[in-house]
C-alpha positions as CSV (number, residue, x, y, z in Angstrom):
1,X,133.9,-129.5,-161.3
2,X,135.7,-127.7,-163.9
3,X,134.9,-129.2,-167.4
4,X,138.2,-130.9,-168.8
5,X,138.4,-128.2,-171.5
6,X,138.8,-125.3,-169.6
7,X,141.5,-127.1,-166.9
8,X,144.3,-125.6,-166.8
9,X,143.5,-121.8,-167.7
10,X,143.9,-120.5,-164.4
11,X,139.8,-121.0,-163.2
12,X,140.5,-123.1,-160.7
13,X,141.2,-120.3,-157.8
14,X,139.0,-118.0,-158.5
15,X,136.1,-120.0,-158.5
16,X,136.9,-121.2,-155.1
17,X,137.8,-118.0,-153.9
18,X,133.5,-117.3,-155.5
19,X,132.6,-120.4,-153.7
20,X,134.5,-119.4,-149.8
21,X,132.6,-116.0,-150.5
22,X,129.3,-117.5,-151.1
23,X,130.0,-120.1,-148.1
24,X,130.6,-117.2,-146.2
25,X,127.4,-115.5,-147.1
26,X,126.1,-118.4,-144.5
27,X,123.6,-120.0,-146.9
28,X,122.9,-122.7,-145.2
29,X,123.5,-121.5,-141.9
30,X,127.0,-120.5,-140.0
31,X,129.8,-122.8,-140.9
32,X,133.5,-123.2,-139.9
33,X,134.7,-126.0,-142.5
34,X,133.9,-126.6,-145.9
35,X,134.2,-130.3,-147.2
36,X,134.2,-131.9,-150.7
37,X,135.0,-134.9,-152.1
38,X,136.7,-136.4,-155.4
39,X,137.6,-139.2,-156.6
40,X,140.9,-141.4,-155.7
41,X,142.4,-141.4,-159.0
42,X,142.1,-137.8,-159.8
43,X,145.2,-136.9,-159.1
44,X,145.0,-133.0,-160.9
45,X,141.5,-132.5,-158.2
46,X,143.6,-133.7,-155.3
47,X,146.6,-131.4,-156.5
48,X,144.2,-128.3,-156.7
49,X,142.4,-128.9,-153.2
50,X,145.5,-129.7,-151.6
51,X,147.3,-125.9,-152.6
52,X,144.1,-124.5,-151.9
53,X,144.3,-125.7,-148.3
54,X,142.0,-127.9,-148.3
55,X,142.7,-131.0,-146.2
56,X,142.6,-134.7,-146.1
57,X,140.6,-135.9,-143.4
58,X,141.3,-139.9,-144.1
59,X,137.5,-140.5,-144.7
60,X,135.8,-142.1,-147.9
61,X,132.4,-140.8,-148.9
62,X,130.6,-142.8,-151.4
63,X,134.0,-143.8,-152.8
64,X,135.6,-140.7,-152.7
65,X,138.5,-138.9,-150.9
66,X,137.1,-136.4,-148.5
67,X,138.9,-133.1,-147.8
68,X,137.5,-130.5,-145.3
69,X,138.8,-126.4,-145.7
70,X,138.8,-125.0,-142.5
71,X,137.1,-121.3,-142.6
72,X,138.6,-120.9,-138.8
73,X,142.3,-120.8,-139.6
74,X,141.9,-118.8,-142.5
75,X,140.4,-116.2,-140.2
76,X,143.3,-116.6,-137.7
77,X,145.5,-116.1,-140.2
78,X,143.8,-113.1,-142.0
79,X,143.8,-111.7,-137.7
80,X,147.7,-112.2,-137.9
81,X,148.4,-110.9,-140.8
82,X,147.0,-107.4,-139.8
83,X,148.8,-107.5,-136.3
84,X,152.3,-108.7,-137.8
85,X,151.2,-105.7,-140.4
86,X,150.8,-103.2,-137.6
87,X,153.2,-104.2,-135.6
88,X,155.8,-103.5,-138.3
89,X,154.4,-99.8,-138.3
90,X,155.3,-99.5,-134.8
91,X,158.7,-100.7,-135.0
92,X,159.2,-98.8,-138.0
93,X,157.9,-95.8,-135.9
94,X,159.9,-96.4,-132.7
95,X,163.0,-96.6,-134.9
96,X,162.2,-93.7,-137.0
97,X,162.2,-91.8,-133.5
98,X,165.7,-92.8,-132.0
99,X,166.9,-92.1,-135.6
100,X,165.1,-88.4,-134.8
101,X,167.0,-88.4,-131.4
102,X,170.6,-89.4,-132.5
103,X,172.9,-86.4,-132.9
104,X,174.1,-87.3,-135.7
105,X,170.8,-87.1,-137.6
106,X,169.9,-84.1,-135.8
107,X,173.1,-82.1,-137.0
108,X,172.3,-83.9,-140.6
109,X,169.7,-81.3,-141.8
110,X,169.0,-83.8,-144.8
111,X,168.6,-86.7,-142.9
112,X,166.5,-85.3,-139.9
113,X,163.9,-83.4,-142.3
114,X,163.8,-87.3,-144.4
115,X,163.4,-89.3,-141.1
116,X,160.7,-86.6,-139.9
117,X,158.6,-86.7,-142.8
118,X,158.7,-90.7,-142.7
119,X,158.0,-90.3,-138.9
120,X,155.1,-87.9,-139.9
121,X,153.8,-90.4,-142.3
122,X,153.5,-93.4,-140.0
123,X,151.7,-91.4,-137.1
């Protein structure tokens, strides 16, 4: 809980991002989901859980709304990330290298020696 004083400056990320990084430290043991719970009327709580990706599950918990971040996705999505990352360097690669087989590039002293160096770079 974030003291009503300091809402609204911005402290609401980080501290989760501190929180998923301690949670990740596995504390109390390994974990896949993180739940919490607020209360009904507080609307601003629900907004900041929600954007953080934190999801309703439909439950009440000692008359509160109970939302559950799932640690799993966030990993699947960090995974594909990196491969739809990489795989942009190989097609950047693979066209780099029928640009450095067109004749027109070739006979383009300028242009081969650019598209050779960027070839160079992503090897």
């Amino acid at each position: 809980m974030i003291d009503k004083h300091f809402q609204d400056q911005g402290y609401f990320k980080p501290i989760m991002d501190k929180v998923l990084d301690y949670v990740r430290t596995a504390p109390a043991g390994l974990s896949n989901k993180l739940w919490l719970s607020y209360e009904p009327e507080n609307e601003h709580a629900r907004s900041c859980y929600l954007s953080y990706g934190f999801k309703e599950t439909g439950e009440i918990f000692e008359n509160e709304v109970v939302a559950i971040y799932d640690l799993t996705i966030e990993n699947k999505e960090k995974r594909m990330n990196i491969y739809d990352q990489l795989q942009a360097v190989e097609d950047r690669y693979e066209e780099l290298g029928e640009l450095l087989s067109d004749p027109d590039v070739v006979s383009d002293t300028k242009r081969f020696h650019g598209a050779f160096k960027r070839r160079s770079f992503h090897s």
